[in-house]
PABADREN-770444 format. One record per residue (C-alpha): residue number from 1; x, y, z; residue in three letters; chain. Coordinates in steps of 0.25 Angstrom, whole numbers, always signed. Layout:
BEGIN
resi  xx  yy  zz  resn  chain
NUM  X  Y  Z  ala  A .
...
***
This chain:
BEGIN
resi  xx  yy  zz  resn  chain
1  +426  +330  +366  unk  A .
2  +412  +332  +373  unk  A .
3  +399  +334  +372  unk  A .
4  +393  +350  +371  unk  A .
5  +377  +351  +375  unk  A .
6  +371  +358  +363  unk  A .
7  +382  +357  +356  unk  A .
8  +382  +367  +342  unk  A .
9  +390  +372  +330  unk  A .
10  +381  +382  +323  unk  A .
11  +388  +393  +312  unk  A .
12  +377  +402  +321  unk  A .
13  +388  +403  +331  unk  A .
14  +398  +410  +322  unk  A .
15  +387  +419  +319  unk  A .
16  +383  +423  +333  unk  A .
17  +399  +422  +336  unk  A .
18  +402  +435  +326  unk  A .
19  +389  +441  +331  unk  A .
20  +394  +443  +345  unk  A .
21  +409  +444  +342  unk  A .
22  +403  +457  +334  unk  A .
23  +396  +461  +346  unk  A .
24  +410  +461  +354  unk  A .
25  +418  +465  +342  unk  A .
26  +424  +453  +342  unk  A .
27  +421  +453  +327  unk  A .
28  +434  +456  +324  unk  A .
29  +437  +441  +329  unk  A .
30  +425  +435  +323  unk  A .
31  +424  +432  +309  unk  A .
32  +409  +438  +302  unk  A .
33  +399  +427  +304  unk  A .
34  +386  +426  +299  unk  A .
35  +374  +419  +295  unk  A .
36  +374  +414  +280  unk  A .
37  +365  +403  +273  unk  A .
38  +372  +397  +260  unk  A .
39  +365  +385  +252  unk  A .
40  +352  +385  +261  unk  A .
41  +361  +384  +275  unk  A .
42  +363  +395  +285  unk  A .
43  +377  +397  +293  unk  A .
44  +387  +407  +297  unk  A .
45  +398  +415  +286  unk  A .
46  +409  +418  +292  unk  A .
47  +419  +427  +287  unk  A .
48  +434  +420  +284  unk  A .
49  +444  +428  +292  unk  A .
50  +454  +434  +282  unk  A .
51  +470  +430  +284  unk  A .
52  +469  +420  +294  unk  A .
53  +484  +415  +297  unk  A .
54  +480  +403  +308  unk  A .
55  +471  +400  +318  unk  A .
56  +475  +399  +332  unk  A .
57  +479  +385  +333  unk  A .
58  +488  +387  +324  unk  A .
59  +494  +399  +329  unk  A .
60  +495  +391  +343  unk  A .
61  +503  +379  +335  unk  A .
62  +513  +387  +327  unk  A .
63  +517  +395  +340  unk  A .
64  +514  +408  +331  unk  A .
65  +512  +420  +341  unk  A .
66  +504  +434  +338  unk  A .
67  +510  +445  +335  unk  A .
68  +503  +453  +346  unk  A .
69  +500  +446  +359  unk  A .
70  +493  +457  +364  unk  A .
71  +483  +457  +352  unk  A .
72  +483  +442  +352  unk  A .
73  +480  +440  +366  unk  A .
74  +467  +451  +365  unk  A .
75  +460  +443  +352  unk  A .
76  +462  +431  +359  unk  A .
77  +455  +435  +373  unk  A .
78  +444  +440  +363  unk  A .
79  +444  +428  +357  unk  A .
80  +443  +419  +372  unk  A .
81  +431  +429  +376  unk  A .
82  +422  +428  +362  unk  A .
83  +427  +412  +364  unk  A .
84  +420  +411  +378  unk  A .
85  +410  +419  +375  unk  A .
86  +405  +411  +363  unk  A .
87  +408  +399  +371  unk  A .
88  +413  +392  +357  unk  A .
89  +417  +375  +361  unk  A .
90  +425  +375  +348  unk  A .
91  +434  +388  +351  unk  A .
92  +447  +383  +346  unk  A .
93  +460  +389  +341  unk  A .
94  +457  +387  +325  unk  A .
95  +447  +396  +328  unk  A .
96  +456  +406  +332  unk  A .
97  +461  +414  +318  unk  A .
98  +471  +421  +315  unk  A .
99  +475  +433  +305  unk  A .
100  +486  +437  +299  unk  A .
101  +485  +449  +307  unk  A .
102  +485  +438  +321  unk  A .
103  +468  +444  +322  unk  A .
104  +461  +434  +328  unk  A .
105  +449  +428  +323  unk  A .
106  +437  +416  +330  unk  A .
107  +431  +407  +322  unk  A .
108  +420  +397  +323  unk  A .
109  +410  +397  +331  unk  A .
110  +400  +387  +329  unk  A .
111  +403  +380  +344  unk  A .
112  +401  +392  +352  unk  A .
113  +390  +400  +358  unk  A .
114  +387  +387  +367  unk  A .
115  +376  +389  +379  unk  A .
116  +386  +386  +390  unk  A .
117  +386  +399  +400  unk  A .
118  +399  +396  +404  unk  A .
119  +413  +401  +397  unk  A .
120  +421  +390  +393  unk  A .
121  +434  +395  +396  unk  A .
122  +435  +407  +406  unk  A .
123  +450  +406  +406  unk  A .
124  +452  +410  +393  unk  A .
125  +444  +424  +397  unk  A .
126  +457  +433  +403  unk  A .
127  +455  +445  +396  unk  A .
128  +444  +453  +388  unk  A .
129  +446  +467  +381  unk  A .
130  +438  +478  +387  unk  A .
131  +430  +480  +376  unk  A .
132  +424  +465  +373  unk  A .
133  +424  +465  +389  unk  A .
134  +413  +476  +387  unk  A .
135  +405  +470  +376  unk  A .
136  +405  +456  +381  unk  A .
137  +397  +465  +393  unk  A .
138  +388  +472  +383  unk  A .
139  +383  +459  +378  unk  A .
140  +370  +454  +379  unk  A .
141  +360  +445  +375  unk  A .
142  +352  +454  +368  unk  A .
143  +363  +459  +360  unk  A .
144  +367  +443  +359  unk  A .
145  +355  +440  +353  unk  A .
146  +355  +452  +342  unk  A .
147  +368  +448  +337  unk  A .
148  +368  +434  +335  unk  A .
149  +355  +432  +330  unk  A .
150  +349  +417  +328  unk  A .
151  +363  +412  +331  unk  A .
152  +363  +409  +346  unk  A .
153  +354  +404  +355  unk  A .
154  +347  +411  +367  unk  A .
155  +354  +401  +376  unk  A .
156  +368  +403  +368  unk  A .
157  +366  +418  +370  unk  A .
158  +362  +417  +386  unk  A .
159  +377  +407  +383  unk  A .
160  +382  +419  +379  unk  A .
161  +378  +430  +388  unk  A .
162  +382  +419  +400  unk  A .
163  +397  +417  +395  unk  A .
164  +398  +434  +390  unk  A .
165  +394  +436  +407  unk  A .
166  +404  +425  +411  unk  A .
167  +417  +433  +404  unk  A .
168  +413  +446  +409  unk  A .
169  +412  +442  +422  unk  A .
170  +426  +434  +420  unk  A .
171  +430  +446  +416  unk  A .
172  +425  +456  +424  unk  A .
173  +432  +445  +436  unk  A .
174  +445  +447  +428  unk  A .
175  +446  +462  +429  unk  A .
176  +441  +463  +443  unk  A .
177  +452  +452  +447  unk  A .
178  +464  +459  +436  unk  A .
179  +460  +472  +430  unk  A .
180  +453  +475  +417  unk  A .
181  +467  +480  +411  unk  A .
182  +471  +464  +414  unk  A .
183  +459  +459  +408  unk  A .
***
């Protein structure tokens, strides 16, 4: 459907993706990823997530609701802020899986990290748990560049710190304008 300047899908992606979900314990969403060579080539390992049942899509066709709303609702704001942040173009809903136990978990990462310093869907930013909130405002470049190693760019960490200051000030607009218990 287009064409994408620069365009790259690169298993070092799914590697810098865990390495920062870890840095905003979002782990617990990101399956392990790392670096591995096997018959002379190097690529990323990831771990299989254990008892999945679906993946969103699937959920979505079925008409199957969660069990909690509440819980639901929170993994998947979690999932829209990391999604923004990594700006991943091929972000889709058989990405999203699903437990037994309805714990969400992302996968696939090779399209994201891309240099753009925009978000590409603000809209899909309405709410943000205080305590990512407060990491996403810790980040740095610095600390960036020590977790994720070889695998991004200077120009797709600079992406990064751009996109990270665009949802907190969306953010930090959004409490102003509704109150932090709303957001």
């Amino acid at each position: 459907g287009g064409r994408e300047f620069n365009f790259a899908d690169s298993y070092h992606y799914n590697i810098a993706a865990y390495e920062l979900a870890l840095l905003l314990e979002l782990d617990d969403m990101v399956p392990v990823t790392v670096e591995r060579e096997w018959k002379g080539k190097k690529g990323s390992l990831s771990w299989w997530v254990d008892d999945v049942r679906m993946d969103e899509e699937e959920r979505l066709k079925r008409g199957i609701l969660p069990p909690d709303t509440g819980a639901w609702n929170t993994q998947m704001h979690r999932v829209r802020v990391f999604s923004q942040l990594v700006f991943d173009t091929d972000r889709n809903l058989q990405n999203v899986l699903i437990a037994g136990d309805w714990k969400i978990w992302i996968i696939d990462f090779s399209r994201a990290f891309r240099t753009l310093k925009k978000l590409p869907e603000v809209k899909d930013l309405v709410k943000c748990e205080g305590s990512l909130f407060s990491r996403l405002q810790g980040l740095t470049t610095e600390i960036i560049s020590r977790a994720v190693g070889d695998h991004l760019t200077r120009w797709e960490i600079e992406a990064l710190i751009a996109r990270r200051n665009l949802i907190v000030a969306h953010f930090q607009k959004l409490i102003a304008e509704k109150g932090e218990s709303k957001v």
